[in-house]
Backbone bond lengths (Angstrom), bond angles and torsions (degrees), N, CA, C in turn:
res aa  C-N    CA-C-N  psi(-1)  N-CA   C-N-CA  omega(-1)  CA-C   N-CA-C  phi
1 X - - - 1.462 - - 1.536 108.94 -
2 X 1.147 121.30 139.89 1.426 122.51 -164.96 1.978 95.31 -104.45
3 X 1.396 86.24 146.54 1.406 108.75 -166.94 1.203 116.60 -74.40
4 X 1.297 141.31 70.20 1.912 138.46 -166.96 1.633 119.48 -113.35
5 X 1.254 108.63 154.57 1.316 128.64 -177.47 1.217 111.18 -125.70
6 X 1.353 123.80 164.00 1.453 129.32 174.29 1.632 94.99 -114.12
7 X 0.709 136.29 133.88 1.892 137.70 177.59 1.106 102.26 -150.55
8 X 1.705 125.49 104.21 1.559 135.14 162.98 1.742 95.43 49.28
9 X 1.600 95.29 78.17 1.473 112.54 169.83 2.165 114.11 34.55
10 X 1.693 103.24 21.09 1.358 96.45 172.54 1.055 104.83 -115.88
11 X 1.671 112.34 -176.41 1.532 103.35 174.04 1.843 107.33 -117.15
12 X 1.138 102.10 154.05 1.552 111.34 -169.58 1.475 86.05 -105.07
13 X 1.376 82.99 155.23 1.902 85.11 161.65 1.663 110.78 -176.99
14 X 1.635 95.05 99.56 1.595 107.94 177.82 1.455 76.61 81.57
15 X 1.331 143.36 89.71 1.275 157.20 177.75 1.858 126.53 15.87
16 X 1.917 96.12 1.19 1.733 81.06 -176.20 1.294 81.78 -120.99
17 X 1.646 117.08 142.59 1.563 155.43 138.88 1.118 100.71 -16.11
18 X 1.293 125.94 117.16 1.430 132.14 142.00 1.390 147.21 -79.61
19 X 0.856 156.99 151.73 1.117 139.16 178.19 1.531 117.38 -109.84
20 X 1.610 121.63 130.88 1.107 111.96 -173.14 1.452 135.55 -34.37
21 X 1.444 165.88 151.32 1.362 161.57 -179.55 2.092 84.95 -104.35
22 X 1.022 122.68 -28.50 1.446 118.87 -164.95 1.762 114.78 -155.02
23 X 1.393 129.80 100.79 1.156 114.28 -176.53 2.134 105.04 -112.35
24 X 1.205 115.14 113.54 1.575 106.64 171.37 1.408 115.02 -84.98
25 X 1.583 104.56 121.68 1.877 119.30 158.54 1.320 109.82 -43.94
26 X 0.666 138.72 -174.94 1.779 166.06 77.49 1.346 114.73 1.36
27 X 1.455 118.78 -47.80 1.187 107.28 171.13 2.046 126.90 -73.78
28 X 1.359 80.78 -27.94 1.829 98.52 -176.83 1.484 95.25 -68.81
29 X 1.337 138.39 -9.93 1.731 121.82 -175.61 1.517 86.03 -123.95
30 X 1.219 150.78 15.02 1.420 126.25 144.64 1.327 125.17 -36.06
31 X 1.127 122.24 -35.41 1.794 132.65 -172.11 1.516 92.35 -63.22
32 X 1.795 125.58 -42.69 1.324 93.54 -156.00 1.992 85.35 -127.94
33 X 0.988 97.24 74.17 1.665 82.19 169.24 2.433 94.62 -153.66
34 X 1.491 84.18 156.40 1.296 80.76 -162.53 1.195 113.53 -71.36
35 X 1.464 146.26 -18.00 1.525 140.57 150.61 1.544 121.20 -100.21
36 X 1.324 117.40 85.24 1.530 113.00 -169.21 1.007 133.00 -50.23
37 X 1.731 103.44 -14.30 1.653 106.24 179.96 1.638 99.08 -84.21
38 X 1.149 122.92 -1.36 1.856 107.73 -166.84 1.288 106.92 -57.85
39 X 1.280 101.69 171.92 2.126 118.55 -174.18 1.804 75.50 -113.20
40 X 1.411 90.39 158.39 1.876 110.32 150.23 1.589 114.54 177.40
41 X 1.203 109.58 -135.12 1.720 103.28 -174.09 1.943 104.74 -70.61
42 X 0.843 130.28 -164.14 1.654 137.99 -161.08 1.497 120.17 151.95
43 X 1.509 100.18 87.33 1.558 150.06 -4.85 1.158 115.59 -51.89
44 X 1.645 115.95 143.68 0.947 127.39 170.88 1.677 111.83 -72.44
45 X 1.172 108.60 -51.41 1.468 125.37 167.08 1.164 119.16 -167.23
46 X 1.735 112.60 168.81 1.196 117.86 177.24 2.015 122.22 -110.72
47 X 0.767 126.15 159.97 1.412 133.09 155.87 1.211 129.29 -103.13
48 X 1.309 136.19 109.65 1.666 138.28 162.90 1.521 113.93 -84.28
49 X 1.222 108.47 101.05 1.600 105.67 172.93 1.520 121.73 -96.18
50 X 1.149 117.35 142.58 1.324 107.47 172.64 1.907 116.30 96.44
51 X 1.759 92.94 5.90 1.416 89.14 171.52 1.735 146.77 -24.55
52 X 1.290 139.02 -174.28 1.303 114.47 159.10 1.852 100.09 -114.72
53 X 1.193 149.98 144.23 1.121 140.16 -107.01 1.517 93.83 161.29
54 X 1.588 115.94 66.28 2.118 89.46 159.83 0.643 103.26 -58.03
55 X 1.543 144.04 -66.72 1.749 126.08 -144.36 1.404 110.70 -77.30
56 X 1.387 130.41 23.92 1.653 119.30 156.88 1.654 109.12 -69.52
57 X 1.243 90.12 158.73 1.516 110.74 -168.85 1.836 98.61 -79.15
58 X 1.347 115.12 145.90 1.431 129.74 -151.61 2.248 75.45 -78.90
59 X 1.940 93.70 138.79 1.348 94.82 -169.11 1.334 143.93 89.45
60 X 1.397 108.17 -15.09 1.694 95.16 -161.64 2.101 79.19 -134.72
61 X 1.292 108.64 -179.80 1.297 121.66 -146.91 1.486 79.35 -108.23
62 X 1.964 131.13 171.23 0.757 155.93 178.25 1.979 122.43 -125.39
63 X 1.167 121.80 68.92 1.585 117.60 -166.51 1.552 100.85 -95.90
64 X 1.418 108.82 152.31 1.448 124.59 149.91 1.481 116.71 -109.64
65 X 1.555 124.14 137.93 1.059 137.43 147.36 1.653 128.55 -93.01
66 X 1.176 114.80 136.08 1.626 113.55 168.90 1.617 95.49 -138.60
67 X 1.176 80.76 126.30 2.027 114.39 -178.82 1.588 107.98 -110.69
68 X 1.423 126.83 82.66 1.014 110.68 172.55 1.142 138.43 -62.84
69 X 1.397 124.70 176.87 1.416 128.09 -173.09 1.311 137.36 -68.04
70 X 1.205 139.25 132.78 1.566 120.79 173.35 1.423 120.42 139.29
71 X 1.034 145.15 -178.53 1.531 142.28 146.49 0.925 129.74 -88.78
72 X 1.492 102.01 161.16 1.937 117.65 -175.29 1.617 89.74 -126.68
73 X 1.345 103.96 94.05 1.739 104.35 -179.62 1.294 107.06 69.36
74 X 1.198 126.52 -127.77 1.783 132.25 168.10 1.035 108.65 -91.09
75 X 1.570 146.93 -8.68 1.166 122.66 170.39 2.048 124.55 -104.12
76 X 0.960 113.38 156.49 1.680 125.95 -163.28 1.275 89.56 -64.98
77 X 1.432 106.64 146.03 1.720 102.67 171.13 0.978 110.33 -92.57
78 X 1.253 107.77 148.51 2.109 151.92 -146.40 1.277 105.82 -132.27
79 X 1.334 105.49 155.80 1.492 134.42 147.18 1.824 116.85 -45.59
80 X 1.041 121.87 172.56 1.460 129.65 167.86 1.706 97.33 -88.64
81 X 1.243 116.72 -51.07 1.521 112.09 -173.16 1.561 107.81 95.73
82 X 1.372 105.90 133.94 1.582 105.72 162.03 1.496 106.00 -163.62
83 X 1.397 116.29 167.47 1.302 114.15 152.39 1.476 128.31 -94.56
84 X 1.461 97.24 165.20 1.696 97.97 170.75 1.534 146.01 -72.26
85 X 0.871 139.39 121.12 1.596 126.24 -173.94 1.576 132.69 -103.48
86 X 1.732 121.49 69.49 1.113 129.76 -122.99 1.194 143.39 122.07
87 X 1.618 134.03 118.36 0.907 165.82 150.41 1.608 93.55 26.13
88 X 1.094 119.32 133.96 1.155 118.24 155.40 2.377 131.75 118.71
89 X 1.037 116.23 162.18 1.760 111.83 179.36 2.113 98.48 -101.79
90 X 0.835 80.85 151.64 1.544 92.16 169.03 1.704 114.83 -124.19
91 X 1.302 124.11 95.48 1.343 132.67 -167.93 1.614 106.61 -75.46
92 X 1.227 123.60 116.29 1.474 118.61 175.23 1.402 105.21 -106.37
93 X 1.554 133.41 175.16 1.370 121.54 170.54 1.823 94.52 -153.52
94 X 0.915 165.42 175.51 1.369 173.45 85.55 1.760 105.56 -15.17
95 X 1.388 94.80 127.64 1.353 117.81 -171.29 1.863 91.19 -95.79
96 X 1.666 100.74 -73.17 1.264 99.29 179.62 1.576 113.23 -141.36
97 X 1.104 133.21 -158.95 1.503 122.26 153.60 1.729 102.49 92.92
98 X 1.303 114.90 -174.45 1.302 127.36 -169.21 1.845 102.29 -122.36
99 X 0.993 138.21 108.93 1.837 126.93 171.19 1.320 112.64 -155.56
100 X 1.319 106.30 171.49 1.925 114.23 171.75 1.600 102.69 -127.44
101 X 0.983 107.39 154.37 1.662 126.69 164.75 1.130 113.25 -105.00
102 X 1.446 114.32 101.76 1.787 116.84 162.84 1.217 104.86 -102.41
103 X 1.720 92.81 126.06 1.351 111.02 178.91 1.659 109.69 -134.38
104 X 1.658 97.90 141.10 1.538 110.25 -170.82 1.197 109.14 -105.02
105 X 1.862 132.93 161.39 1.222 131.22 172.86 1.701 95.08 -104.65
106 X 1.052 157.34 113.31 1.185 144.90 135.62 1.383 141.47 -5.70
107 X 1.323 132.10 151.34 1.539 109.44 170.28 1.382 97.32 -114.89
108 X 1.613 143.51 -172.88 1.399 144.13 -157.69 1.454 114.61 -35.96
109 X 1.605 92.68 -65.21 1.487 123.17 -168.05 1.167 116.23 -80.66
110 X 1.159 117.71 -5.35 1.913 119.02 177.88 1.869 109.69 85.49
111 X 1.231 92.06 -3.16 1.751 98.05 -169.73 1.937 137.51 -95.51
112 X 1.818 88.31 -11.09 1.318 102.95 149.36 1.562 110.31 -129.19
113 X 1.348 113.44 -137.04 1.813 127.61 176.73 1.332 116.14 -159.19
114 X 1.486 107.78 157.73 1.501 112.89 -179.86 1.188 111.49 -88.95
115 X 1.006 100.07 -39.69 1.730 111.71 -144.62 1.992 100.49 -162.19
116 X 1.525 106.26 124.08 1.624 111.69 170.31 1.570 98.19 -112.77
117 X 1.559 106.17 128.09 1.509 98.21 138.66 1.491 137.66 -140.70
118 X 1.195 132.07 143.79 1.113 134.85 160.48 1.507 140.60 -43.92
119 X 0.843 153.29 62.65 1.719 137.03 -168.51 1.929 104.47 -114.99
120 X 1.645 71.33 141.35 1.545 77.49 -177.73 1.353 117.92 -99.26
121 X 1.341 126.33 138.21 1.631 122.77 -154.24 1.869 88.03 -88.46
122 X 1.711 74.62 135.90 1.740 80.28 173.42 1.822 100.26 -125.29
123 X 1.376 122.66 160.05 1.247 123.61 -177.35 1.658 103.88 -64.02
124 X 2.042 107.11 161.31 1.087 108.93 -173.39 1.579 131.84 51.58
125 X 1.572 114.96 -3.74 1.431 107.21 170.99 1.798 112.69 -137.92
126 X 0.936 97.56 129.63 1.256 129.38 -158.49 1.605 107.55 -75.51
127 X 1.446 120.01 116.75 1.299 130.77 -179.15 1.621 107.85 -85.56
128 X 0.846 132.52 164.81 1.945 136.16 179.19 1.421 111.01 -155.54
129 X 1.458 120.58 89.44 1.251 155.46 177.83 1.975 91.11 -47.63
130 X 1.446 151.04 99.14 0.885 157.13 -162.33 1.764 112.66 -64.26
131 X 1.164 146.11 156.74 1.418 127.81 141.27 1.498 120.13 -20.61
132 X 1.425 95.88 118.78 1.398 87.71 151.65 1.888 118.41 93.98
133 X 1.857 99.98 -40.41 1.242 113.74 171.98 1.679 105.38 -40.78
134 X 1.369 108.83 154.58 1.535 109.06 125.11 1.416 129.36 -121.29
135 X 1.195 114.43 168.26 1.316 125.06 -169.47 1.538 130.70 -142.80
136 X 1.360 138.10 146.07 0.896 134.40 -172.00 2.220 108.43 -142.38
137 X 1.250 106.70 127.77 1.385 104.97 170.37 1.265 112.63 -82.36
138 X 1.782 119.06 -173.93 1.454 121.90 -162.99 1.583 83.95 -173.05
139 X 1.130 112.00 148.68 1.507 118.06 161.86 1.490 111.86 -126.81
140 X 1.735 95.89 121.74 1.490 96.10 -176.19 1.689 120.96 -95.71
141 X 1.245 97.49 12.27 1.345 99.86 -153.21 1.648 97.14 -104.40
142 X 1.779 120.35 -160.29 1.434 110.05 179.34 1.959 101.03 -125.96
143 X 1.718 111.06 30.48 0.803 112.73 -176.08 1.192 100.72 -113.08
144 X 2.004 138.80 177.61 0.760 128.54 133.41 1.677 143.76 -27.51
145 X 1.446 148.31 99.39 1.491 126.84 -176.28 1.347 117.05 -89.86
146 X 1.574 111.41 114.50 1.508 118.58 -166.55 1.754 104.85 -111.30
147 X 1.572 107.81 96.42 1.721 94.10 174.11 1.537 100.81 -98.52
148 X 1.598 82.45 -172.23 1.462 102.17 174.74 1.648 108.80 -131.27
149 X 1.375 113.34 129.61 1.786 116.54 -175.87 1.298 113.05 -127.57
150 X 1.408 126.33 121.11 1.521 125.93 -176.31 2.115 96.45 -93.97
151 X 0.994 109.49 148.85 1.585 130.81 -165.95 1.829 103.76 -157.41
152 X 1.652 89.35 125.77 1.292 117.49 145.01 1.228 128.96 -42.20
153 X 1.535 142.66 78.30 1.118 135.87 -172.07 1.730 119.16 -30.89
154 X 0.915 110.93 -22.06 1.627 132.76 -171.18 1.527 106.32 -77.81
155 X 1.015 125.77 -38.91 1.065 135.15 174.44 1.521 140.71 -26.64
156 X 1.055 144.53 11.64 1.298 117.76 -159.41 1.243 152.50 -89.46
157 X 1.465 121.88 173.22 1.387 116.98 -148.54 1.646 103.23 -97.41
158 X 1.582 99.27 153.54 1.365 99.67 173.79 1.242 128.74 -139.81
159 X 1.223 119.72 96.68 1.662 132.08 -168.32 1.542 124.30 -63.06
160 X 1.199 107.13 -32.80 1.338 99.57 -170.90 1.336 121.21 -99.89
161 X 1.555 101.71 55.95 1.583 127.71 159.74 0.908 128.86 -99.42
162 X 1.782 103.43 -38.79 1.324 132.68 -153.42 2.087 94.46 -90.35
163 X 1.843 93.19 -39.12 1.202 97.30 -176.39 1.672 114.47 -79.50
164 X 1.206 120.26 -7.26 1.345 113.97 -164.98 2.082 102.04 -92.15
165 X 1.462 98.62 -19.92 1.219 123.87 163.00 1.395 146.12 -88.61
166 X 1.388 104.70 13.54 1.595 141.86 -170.66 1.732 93.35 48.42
167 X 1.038 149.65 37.08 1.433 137.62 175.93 1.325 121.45 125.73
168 X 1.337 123.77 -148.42 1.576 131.63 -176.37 1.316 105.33 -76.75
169 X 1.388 127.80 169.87 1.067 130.86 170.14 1.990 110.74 -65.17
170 X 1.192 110.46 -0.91 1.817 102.06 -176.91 1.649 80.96 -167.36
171 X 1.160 81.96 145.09 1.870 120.92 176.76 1.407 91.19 -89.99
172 X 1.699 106.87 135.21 1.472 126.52 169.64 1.600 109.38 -95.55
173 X 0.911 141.30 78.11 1.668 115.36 -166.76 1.807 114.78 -124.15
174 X 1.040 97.84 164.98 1.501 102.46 -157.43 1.862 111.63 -63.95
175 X 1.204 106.68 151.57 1.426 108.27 -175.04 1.599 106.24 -179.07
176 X 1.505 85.95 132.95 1.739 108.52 -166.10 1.662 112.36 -25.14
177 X 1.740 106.84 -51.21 1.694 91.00 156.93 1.197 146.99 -85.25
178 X 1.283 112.14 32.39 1.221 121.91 161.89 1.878 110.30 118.11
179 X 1.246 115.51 -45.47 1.225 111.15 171.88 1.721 117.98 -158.82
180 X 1.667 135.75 133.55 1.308 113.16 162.99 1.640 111.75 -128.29
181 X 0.916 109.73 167.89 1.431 121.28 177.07 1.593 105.91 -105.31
182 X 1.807 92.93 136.10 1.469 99.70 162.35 1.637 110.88 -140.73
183 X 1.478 107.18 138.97 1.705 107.79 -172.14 1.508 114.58 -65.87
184 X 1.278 102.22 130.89 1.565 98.12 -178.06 1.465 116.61 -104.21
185 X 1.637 96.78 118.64 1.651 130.59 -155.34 2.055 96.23 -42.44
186 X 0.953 107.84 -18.30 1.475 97.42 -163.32 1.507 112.06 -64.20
187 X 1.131 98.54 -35.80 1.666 114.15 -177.29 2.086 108.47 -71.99
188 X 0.947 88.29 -19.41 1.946 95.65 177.19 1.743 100.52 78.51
189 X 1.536 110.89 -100.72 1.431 105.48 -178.84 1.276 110.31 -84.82
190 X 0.899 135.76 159.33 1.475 138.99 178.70 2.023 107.23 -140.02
191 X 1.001 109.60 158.31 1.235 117.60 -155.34 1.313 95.15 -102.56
192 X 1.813 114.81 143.90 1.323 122.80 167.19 1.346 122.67 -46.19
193 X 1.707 118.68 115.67 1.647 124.25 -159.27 1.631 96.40 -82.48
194 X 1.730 103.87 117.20 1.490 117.18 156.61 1.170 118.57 -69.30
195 X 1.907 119.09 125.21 1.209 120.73 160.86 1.349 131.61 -75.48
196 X 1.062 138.31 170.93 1.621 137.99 175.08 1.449 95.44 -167.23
């Protein structure tokens, strides 16, 4: 388990400050959120790629994400979302914090879906983002959500699926018990959402 801190919205790690490799505005996730004009946190979050990480798996890259807390209009703040391009699982696990991973299977063209699912990251167990999936996080909680994701350097990501489709296949958005989902019309049918 890798050693982290939160210190004045950065991340520590094994006691020295990092500096983000990737931080998203508010303005950079307009493309995929369901009211583009909404206000909310700014940054939405950051990415550390390239951590230092013994226990990564021999080959594949070591990133942290922190998704802070709060809303973007009615919905929980999220990831941008993308799919993968290339061979391979992407193992995430929860560092700390409260979140879910919705993740979609695609069909050829990127323009409907097979298959949605939901799983909610629980500590110590390790989620695996499939070939090919894409995926997007959410933090449901009122803490910071800090995972951890091992990646195929080979890999790459591809957004403008997610964006040509205003987002995930279902809106996470805030609600007195804590969280609901609503399907987002862009996709037309959308597939019965698997829990985990």
């Amino acid at each position: 388990m890798v050693n982290f801190k939160l210190i004045d919205d950065k991340l520590s790690l094994d006691g020295q400050i990092l500096e983000p490799s990737q931080q998203r505005s508010l303005s950079e996730l307009k493309s995929v959120l369901k009211d583009p004009d909404s206000s909310g946190p700014d940054p939405v979050y950051q990415v550390y790629r390239d951590i230092n990480d013994p226990s990564k798996p021999e080959g594949l890259r070591a990133d942290i994400t922190v998704l802070w807390p709060g809303t973007i209009g009615t919905e929980l703040t999220k990831t941008h979302g993308h799919y993968h391009i290339g061979e391979g699982v992407e193992p995430y696990q929860l560092l700390s914090g409260s979140g879910i991973l919705l993740i979609q299977k695609p069909d050829f063209n990127y323009e409907g879906l097979e298959a949605v699912r939901l799983v909610k990251l629980v500590p110590n167990q390790p989620i695996e983002v499939p070939t090919g999936w894409g995926h997007t996080l959410v933090n449901i909680g009122s803490e910071p959500l800090v995972t951890l994701n091992y990646q195929d350097p080979e890999i790459q990501p591809l957004y403008s699926a997610f964006e040509k489709k205003r987002g995930a296949a279902y809106y996470v958005l805030a609600d007195p018990a804590g969280m609901k989902l609503e399907a987002n019309p862009s996709y037309g049918h959308v597939p019965k959402l698997q829990t985990f």
